[in-house]
TIPA-698497 format. One record per residue (C-alpha): residue in one letter; x, y, z. Coordinates in steps of 0.1 Angstrom, whole numbers, padded with zeros to 4 digits, always signed. Each point is the difference from the previous one (the first is absolute). Layout:
aXYZ/...
This chain:
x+0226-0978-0913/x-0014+0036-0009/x+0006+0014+0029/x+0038-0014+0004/x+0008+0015-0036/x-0014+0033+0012/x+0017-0002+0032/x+0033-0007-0019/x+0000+0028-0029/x-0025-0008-0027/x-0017+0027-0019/x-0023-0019-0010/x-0016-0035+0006/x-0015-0016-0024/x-0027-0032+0011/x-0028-0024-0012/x-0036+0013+0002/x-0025-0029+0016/x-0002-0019-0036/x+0018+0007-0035/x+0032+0006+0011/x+0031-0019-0015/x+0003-0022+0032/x-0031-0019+0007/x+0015-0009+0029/x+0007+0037+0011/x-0036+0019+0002/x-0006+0021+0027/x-0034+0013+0014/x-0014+0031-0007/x+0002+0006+0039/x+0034-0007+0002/x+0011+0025-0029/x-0024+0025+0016/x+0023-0001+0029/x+0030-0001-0020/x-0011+0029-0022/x-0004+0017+0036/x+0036-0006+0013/x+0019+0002-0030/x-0015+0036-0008/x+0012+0013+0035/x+0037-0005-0015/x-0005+0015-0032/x-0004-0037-0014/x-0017-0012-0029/x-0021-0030-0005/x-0003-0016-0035/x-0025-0033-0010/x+0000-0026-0019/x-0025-0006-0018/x+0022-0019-0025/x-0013-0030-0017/x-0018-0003-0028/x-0040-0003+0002/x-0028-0017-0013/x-0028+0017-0015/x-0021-0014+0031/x+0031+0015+0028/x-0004+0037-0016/x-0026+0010+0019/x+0012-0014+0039/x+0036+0014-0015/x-0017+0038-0006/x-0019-0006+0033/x+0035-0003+0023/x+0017+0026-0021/x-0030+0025+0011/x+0006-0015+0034/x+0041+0002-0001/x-0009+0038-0012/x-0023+0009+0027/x+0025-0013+0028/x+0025+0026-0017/x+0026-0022-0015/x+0026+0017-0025/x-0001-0023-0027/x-0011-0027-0020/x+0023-0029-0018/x-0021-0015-0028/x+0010-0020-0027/x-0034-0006-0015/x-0006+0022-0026/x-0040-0007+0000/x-0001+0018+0032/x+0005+0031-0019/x-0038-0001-0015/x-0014-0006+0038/x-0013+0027+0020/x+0030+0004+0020/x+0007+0028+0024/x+0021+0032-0003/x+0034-0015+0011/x+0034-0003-0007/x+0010-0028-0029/x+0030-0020-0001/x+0010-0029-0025/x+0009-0032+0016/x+0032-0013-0017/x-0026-0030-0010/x-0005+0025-0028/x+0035-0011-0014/x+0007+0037-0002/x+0033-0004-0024/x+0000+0024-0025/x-0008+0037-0004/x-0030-0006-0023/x-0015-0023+0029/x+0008+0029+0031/x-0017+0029-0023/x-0029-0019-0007/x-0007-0004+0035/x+0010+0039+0004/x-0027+0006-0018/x-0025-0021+0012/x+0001+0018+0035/x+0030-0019+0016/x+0020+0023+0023/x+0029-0022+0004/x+0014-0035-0017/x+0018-0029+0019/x+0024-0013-0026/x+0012-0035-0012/x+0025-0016+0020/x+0019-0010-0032/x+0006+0036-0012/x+0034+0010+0002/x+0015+0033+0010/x+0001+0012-0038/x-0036-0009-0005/x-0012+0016+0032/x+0019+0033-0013/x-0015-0006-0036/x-0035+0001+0020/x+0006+0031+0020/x+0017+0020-0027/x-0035-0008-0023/x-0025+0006+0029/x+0017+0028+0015/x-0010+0010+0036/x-0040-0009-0013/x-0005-0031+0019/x+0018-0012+0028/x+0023-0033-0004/x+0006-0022+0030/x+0026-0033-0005/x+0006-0028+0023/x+0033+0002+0023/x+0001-0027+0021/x-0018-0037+0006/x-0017-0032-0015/x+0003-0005-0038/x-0022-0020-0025/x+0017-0019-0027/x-0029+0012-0026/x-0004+0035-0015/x-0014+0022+0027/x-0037-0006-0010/x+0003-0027-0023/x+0002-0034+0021/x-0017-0027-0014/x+0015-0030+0017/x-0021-0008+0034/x-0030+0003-0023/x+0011-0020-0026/x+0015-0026+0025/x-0021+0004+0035/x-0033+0018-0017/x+0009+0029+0023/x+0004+0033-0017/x+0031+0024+0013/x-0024+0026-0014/x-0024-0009+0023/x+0022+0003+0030/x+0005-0035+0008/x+0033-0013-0020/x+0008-0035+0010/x+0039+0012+0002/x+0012-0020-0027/x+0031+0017+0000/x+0009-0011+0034/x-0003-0040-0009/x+0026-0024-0011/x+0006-0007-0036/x+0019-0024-0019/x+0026+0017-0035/x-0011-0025-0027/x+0017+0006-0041/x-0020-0003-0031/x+0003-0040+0007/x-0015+0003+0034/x+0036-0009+0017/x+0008+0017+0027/x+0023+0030-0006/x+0034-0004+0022/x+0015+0033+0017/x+0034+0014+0000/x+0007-0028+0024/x-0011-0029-0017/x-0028-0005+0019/x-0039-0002-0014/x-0019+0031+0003/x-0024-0025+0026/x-0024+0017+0019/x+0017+0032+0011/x-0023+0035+0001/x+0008+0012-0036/x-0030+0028-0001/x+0009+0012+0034/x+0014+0036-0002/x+0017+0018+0024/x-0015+0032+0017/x+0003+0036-0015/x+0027+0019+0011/x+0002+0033-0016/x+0012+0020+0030/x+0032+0006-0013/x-0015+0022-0028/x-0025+0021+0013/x+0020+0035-0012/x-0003-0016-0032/x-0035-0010+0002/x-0009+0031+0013/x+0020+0020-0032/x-0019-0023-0027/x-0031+0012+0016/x-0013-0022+0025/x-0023+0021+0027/x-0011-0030+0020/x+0024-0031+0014/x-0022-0032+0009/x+0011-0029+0022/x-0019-0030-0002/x-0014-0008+0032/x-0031-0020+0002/x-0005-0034+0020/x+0032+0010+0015/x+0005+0005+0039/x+0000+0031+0018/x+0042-0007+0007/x+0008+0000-0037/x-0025+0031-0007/x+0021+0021+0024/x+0034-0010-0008/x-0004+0006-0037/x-0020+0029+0005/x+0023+0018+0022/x+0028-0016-0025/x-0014+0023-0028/x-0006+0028+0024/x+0034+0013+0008/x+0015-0015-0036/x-0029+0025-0012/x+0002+0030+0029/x+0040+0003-0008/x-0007+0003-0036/x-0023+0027+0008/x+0016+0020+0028/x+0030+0019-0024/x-0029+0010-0025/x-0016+0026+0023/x-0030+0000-0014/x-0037+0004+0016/x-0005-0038-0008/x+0025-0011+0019/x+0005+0022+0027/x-0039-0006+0010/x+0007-0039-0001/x+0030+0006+0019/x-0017+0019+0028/x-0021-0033+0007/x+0025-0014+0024/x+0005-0038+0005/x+0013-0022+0028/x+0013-0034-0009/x+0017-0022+0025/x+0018-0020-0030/x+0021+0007-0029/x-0019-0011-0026/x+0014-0034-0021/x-0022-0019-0029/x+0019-0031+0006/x-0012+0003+0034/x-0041-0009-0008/x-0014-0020-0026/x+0027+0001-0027/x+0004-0023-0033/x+0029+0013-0012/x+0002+0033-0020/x+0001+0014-0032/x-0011+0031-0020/x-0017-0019-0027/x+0002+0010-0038/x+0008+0039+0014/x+0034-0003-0018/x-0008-0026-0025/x+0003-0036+0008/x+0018-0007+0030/x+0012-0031+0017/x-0014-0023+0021/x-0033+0013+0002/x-0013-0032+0013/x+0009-0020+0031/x-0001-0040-0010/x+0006-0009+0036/x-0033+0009+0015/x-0031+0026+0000/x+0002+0003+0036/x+0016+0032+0020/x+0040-0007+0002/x+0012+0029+0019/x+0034+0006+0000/x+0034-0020-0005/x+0013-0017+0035/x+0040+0000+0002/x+0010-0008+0032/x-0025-0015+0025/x+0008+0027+0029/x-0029+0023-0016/x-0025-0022+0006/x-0022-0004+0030/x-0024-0026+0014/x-0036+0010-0012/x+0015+0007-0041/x-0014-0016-0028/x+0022-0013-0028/x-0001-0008-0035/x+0016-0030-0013/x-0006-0008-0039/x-0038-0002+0003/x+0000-0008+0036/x-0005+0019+0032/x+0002-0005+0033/x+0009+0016+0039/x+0030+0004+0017/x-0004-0013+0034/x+0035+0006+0009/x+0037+0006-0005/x+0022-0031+0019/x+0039-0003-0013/x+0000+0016-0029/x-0031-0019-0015/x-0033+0012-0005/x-0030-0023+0017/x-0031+0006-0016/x-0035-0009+0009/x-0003-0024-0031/x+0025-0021-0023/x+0007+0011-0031/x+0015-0021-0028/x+0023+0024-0021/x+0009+0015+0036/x+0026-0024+0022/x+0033+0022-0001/x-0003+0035+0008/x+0023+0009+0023/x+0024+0034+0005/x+0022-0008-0029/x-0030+0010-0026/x-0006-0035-0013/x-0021-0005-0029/x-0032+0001-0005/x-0010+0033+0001/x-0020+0013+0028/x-0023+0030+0002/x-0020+0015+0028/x-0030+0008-0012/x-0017+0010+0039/x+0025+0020+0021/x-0015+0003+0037/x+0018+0024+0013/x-0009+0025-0028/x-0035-0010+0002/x-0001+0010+0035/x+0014+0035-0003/x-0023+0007-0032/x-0017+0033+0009/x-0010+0032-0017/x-0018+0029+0011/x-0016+0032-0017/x-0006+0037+0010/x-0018+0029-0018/x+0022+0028+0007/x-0027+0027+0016/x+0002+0038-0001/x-0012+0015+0031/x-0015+0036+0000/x-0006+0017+0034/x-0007+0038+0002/x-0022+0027+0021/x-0036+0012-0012/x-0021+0026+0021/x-0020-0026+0012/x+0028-0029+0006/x+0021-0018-0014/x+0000-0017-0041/x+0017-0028-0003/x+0001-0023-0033/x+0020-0037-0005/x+0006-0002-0039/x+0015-0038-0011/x+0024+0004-0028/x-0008-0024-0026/x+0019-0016-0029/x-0010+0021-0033/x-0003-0033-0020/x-0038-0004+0021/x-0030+0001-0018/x-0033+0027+0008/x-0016-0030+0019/x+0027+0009+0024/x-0007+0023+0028/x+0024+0029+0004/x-0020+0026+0021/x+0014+0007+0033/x-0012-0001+0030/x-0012+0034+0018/x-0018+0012+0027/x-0003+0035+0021/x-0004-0004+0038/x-0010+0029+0018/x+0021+0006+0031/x+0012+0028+0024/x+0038+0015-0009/x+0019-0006+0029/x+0034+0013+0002/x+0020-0018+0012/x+0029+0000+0033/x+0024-0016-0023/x-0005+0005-0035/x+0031-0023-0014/x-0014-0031+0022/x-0036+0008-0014/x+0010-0001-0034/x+0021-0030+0005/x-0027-0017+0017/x-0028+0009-0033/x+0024-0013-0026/x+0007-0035+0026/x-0035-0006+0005/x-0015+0007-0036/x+0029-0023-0015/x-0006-0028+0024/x-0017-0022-0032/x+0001-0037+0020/x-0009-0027-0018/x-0017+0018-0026/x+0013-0002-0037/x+0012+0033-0001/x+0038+0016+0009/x+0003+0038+0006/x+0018+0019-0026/x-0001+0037-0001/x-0015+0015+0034/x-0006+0037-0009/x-0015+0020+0036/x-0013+0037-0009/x-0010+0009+0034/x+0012+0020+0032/x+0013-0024+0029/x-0036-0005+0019/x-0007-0023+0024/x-0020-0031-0013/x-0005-0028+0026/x+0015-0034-0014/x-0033-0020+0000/x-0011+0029-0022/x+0024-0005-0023/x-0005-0036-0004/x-0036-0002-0005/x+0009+0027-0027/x+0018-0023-0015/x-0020-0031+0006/x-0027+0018-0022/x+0019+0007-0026/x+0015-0033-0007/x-0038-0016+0006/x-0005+0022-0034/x+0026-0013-0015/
């Protein structure tokens, strides 16, 4: 999942360290994040842990142990929400606040300013007045990252009590029994059952069930209250969804920057990235959307129907192929095919007996499109600045990556460079032999790298070709 969000455009990704993160389910091995920390790094990358939950006083010391571990591996960052950790031995890195600090008000983020915390994820209920009320207290001292995009609890970012209270198993912990996604019944003050605008009993319909954040249609705004760092939601969700939405946010975010000009963006923008799709939320794992409390209360937040993915809205059966899912009410099924109009699907489903071209009720959504998963595919270069000029003894030639600015020291910027002694050979045809340096040198393969600028200070000598490409072979072995 890493590697498809760094692939697709991320920044940043942010992932669970072997134990304490907020998804129990979601650890990964120090191995594995030793290999991550390697690839993501090559791109200019970052890689931020969890270590998010909060800790007995018997977990502090195996916490402190994989946070001298996560350091020496050379990860960016630490999420913790623990606060205890603070008065451990912990190593010299880079502190963030896990939004299960409930980081709501000013008072809260300068606090944690000031006890070493370089940047704060915020609540998910802040609105946009309260995020600005933030930044314009805590200035440009501590970074201030918000949610954009992706799963929502029904509690206070933080402050969920009710799969401990109910199923003994503590959100804070990492392992939330998902009490929001279960069925409910509406009772009154009498224990009757509450009826809806219908008529009907609020029986056993999804009431805690939100929708999925949906803030891409603010990002300028977000961005102008003072928001440095977007955050989509993303774990224990499939490598499909991770690029789609990441590559969503990628060009919403790369047009915003592009007519600003400024070194931020024009160093992101040199990162160039190949997607055989045009990105679509609705297309992945999608509840529904909305932007949460980001404008004050806004309606529906919740979906009633069901917790599952419903995708999008079906109008006419001719955009549906054999191999989709569907979403029916709370039910789901296949579409084995299209005969006359109907749709045949591998199961029966009760609410579902009618559909034809005509649009007949009830509502259908398709929450697995085939055909888009098929052509999902994204791809990422690091622009590369190639050097070659003439020394008395040879040639010097250096291959310098160009980074994004946003990338932390841990990153490696140095270029590569070497001096290869060799005779200066002039040569019979000085265009071709120029022609056939700057060919050879930018012939990258299936490296990560793209050329950019290809700047040649040197007389037209003759260099054989294999020369050239070990040349080259040796400096991108450095890199």
């Amino acid at each position: 999942m890493a590697r498809a969000a760094i692939q697709a455009g991320a920044d940043a990704v942010y992932i669970g360290a072997p134990k304490f993160g907020a998804r129990q389910a979601a650890g990964n091995s120090i191995d594995d994040l030793t290999t991550l920390v390697r690839e993501a790094h090559r791109y200019g990358v970052q890689v931020l842990v969890t270590l998010n939950t909060l800790l007995t006083d018997d977990e502090r010391k195996e916490a402190v142990q994989i946070a001298w571990q996560l350091y020496e591996i050379g990860i960016d960052a630490l999420i913790i929400q623990d606060l205890s950790l603070l008065q451990e031995h912990l190593p010299p890195i880079r502190l963030h606040a896990s939004t299960q600090c409930d980081n709501r008000t000013a008072e809260q983020v300068l606090r944690l300013r000031d006890l070493g915390f370089k940047r704060v994820v915020l609540a998910r209920e802040l609105s946009i007045d309260e995020i600005r009320a933030i930044h314009d207290a805590v200035g440009d001292t501590v970074e201030l990252e918000c949610f954009v995009h992706g799963a929502l609890c029904v509690s206070y970012s933080g402050r969920c009590y009710m799969s401990e209270v109910l199923m003994n198993r503590s959100a804070n912990r990492g392992c939330c029994a998902q009490m929001c996604r279960m069925r409910y019944d509406l009772l009154d003050s009498s224990m009757n059952e509450v009826l809806d605008d219908k008529g009907q009993p609020i029986h056993q319909r999804y009431l805690l069930s939100l929708q999925d954040l949906d803030r891409s249609a603010y990002l300028c705004e977000l961005i102008e209250a003072g928001v440095t760092t977007f955050k989509i939601e993303g774990r224990l969700k499939d490598a499909d969804y991770v690029t789609n939405i990441t590559a969503y946010y990628r060009k919403k975010l790369d047009a915003i920057l592009s007519p600003l000009n400024c070194s931020e963006a024009s160093s992101k923008l040199s990162t160039q990235y190949t997607y055989s799709f045009t990105p679509n939320p609705e297309k992945t794992f999608h509840r529904g959307g909305t932007d949460y409390f980001l404008h004050g209360r806004t309606r529906p937040m919740a979906n009633w129907t069901t917790p599952k993915s419903t995708g999008e809205l079906i109008t006419d059966i001719r955009q549906l192929h054999p191999g989709d899912g569907l979403c029916i009410g709370d039910q789901g099924c296949y579409v084995n095919a299209i005969r006359d109009g109907k749709i045949i699907t591998n199961k029966p489903i009760p609410q579902f007996t009618d559909f034809n071209c005509s649009g007949s009720k009830p509502a259908i959504y398709r929450n697995y499109d085939i055909a888009f998963q098929r052509s999902l595919y994204a791809e990422r270069r690091v622009p590369l600045d190639i050097v070659f000029e003439e020394v008395p003894e040879g040639f010097h030639l250096s291959f310098t990556p160009i980074l994004p600015n946003h990338a932390l020291s841990t990153v490696n910027r140095q270029p590569s460079i070497a001096t290869f002694p060799y005779p200066h050979e002039s040569a019979t045809n000085p265009e071709r032999a120029l022609r056939i340096i700057r060919q050879q040198l930018t012939k990258l393969g299936d490296t990560i790298y793209t050329p950019r600028n290809v700047t040649i200070h040197s007389q037209p000598y003759f260099i054989p070709i294999s020369q050239l490409n070990q040349w080259r072979r040796t400096l991108l072995e450095n890199l």
